[in-house]
C-alpha positions as CSV (number, residue, x, y, z in Angstrom):
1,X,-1.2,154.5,148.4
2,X,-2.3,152.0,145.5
3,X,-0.8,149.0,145.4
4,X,1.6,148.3,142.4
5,X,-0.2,146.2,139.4
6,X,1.5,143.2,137.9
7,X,1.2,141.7,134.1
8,X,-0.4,138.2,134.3
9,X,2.0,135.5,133.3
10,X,-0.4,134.2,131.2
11,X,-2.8,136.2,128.9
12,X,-6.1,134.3,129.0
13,X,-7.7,132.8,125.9
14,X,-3.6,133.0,124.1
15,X,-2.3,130.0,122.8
16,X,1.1,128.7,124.2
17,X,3.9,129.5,121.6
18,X,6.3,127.2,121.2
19,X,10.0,128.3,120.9
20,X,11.7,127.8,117.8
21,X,14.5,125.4,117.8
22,X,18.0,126.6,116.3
23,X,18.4,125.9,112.7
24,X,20.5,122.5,112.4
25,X,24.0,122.3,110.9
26,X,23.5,120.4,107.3
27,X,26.9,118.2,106.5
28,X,28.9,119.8,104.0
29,X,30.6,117.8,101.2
30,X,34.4,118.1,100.7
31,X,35.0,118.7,96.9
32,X,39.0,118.5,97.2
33,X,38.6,120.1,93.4
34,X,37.9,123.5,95.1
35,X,41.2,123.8,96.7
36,X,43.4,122.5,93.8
37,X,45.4,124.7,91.8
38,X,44.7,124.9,88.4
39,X,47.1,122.5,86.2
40,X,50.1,123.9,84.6
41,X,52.1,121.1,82.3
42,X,56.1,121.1,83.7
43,X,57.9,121.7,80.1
44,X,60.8,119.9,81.3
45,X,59.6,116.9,82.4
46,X,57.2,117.0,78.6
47,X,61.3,117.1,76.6
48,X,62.7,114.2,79.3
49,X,59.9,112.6,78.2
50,X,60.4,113.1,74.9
51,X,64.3,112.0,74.8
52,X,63.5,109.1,76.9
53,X,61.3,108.0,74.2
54,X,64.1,108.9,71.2
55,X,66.4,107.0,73.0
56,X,64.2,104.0,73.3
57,X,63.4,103.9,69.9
58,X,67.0,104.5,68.7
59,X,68.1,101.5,71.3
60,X,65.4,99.6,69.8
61,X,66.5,100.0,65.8
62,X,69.6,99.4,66.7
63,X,69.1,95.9,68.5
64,X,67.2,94.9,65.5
65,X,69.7,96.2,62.9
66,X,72.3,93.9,65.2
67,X,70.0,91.4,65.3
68,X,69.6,91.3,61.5
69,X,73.1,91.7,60.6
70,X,73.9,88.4,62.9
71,X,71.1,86.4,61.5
72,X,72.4,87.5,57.7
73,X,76.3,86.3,58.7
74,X,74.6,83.0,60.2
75,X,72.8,82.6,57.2
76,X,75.9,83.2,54.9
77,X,77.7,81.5,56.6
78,X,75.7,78.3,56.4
79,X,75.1,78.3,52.8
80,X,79.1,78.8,52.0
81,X,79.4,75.4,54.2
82,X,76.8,73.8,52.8
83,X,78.6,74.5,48.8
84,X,82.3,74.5,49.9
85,X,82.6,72.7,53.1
86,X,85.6,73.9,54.5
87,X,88.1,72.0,56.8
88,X,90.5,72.9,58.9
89,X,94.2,72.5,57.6
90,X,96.4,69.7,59.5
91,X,99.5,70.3,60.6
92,X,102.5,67.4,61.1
93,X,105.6,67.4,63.0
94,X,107.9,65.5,60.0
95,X,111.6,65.8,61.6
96,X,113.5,67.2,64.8
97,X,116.8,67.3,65.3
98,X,118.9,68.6,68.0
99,X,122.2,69.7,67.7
100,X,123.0,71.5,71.0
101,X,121.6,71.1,74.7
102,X,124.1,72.3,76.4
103,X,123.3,73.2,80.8
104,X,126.2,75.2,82.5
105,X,125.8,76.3,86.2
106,X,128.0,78.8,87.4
107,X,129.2,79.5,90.7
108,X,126.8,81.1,92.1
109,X,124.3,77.9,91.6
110,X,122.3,79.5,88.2
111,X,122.3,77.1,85.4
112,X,121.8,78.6,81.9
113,X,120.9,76.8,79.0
114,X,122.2,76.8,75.1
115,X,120.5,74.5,72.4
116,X,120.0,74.5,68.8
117,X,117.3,72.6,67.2
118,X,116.5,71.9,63.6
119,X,112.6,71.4,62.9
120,X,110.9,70.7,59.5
121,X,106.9,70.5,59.8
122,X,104.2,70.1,56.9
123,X,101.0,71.5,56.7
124,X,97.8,70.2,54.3
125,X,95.4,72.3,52.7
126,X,92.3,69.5,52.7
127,X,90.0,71.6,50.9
128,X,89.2,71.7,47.0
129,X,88.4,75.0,46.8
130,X,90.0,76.9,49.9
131,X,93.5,78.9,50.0
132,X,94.9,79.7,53.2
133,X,97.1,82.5,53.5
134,X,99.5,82.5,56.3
135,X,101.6,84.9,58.4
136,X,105.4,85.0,59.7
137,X,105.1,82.1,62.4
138,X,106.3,82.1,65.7
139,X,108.1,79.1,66.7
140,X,108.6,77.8,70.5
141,X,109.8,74.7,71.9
142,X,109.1,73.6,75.4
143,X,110.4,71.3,77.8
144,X,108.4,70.7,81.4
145,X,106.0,73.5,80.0
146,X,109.2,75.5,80.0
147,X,110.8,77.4,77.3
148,X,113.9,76.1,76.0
149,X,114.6,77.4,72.4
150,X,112.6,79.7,70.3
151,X,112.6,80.7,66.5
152,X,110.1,82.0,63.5
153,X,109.4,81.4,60.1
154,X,109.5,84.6,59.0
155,X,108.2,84.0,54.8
156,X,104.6,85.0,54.3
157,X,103.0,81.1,53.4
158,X,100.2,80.3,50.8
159,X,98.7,76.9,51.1
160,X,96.8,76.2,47.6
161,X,93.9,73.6,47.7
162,X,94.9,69.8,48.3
163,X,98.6,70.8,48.3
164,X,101.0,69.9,51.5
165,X,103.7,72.8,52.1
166,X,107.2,72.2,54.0
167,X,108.2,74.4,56.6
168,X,111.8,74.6,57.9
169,X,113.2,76.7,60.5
170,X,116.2,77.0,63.7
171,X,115.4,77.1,66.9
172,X,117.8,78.2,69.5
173,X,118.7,79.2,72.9
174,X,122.1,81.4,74.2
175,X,122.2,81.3,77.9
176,X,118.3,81.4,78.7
177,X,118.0,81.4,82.3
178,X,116.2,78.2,84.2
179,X,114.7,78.1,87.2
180,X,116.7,75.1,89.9
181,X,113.1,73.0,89.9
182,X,113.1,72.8,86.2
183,X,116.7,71.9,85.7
184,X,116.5,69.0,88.2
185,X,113.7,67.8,86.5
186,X,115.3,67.7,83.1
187,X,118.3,66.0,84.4
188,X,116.0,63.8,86.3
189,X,114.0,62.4,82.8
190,X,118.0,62.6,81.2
191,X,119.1,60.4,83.7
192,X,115.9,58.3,84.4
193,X,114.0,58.3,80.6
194,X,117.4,59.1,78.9
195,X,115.0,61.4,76.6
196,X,113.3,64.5,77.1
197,X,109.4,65.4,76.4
198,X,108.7,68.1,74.4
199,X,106.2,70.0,72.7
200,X,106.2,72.6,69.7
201,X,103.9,75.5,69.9
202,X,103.1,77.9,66.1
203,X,101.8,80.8,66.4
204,X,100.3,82.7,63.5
205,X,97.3,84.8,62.0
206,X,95.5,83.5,59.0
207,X,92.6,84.3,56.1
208,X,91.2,82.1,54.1
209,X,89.9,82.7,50.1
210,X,87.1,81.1,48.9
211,X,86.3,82.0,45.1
212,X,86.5,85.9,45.3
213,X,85.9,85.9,49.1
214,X,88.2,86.8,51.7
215,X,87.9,86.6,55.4
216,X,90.0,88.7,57.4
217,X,92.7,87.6,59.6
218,X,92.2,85.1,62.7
219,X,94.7,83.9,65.2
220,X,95.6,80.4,65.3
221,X,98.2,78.3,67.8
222,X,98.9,75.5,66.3
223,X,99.9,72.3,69.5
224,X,101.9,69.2,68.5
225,X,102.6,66.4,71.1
226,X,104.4,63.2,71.7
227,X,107.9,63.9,70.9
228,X,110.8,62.7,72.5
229,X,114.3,63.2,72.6
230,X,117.7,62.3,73.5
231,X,120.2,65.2,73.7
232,X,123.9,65.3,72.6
233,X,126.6,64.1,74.8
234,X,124.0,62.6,77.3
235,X,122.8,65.8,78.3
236,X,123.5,67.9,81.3
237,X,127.0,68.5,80.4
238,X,128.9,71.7,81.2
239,X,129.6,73.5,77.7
240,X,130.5,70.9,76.0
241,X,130.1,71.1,72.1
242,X,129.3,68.5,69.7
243,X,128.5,68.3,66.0
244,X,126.5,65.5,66.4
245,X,122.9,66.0,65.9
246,X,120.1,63.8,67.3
247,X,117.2,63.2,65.8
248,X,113.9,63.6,68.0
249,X,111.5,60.7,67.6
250,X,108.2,62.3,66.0
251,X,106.2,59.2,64.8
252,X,103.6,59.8,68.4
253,X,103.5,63.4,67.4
254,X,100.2,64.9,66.9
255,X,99.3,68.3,66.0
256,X,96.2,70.4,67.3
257,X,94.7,73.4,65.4
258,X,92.6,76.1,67.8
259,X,91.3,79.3,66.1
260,X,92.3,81.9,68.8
261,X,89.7,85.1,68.2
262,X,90.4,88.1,69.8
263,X,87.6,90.7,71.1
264,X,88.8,93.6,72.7
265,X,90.8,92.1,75.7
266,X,89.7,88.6,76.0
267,X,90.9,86.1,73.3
268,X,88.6,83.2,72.5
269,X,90.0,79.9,71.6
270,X,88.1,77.0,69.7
């Protein structure tokens, strides 16, 4: 039996092959452009855009029209100062007289008040070439900040350059309620000062005319000060009537004139 014949392991005279290494891995780049999506403009965000813009621009005009308009009044306003220079017109408290001031508490401890009052007040135009032109005016007195009598004036009023124009008018009071504190007080000064403080308060709208120009109406409170009174039959009385009048004393009187401009809710005095 022959014995079984083997390869050599080797061939003889061969060179030795070297194995071939694996092919290495080169590091890819990452293009993030490859897995984008093409780009599609959004319409609706192209017209916000475009209203946002319109809306700029018209915010933008109309500042600077405001703007303009403001700088054009300033500038108007100047130069008719500078030619004209307008004052204010003064107001003067010229006689007060009272006739009634009468305080009657009932039984059930309420004290109600009567008076009658008699004012005469002047008012000077200061300006050469300014006319005022005046509204019904609203009349008040006061006592302790308190009302006491009221009245009006009810004739339109033209005040004509460098001209002084007398006002006369009634005030009154028919059984106006007052509080206990304010009533002790005016007995108090009655009894104490043997005259009462008081103050007179106008109210009244107003345009002024300068050549062919004419403002348009503005609010004014005219303020006067200083006067004190006595009141008939000593004062404090219970209904008692008297035909005696007594005159207020006015000389300390003074009289303050505020523009009072009104925009939308809020009025503006100066």
């Amino acid at each position: 039996m022959a014995d079984p014949v083997y390869p050599p392991s080797k061939p003889k005279g061969a060179a030795a092959v070297k194995p071939t290494p694996p092919p290495t891995n080169k590091p890819q780049l990452y293009n993030p452009n490859l897995n984008r999506h093409p780009y599609r403009p959004n319409p609706n965000i192209y017209h916000r855009n475009r209203r946002r813009s319109y809306f700029c621009l018209c915010c933008f005009w109309s500042i600077l029209i405001i703007i303009l308009l403001l700088l054009l009044a300033t500038i108007t306003g100047c130069i008719l100062y500078l030619l004209y220079r307008p004052h204010r017109p003064t107001f003067s408290i010229t006689a007060l007289k009272i006739s009634q001031f009468n305080l009657t508490t009932t039984s059930d401890d309420t004290t109600r008040l009567t008076s009658n009052l008699n004012l005469t007040l002047s008012t000077k135009n200061p300006n050469k070439k300014v006319v005022f032109y005046y509204d019904p005016i609203t009349i008040t007195c006061l006592s302790e900040e308190t009302q006491i009598a009221n009245g009006s004036f009810t004739n339109s009023l033209v005040s004509n350059p460098n001209n002084i124009t007398i006002i006369r008018s009634s005030l009154y009071s028919n059984s106006l309620l007052l509080e206990s504190t304010i009533v002790n007080q005016i007995r108090s000064d009655l009894k104490k000062k043997s005259r009462l403080s008081l103050k007179i308060l106008l109210d009244t709208e107003a345009r002024v005319k300068i050549e062919s120009i004419r403002t348009k109406k503005v609010g004014i409170r005219i303020e006067c000060e200083g006067i004190h009174s006595l009141v008939p039959n000593g004062g404090g009385g219970k209904s008692k009537n008297s035909s005696t009048s007594v005159a207020a004393t006015v000389s300390d009187a003074k009289c303050k004139v505020d523009l009072r401009i009104k925009i939308w809710k809020w009025t503006f005095s100066s």
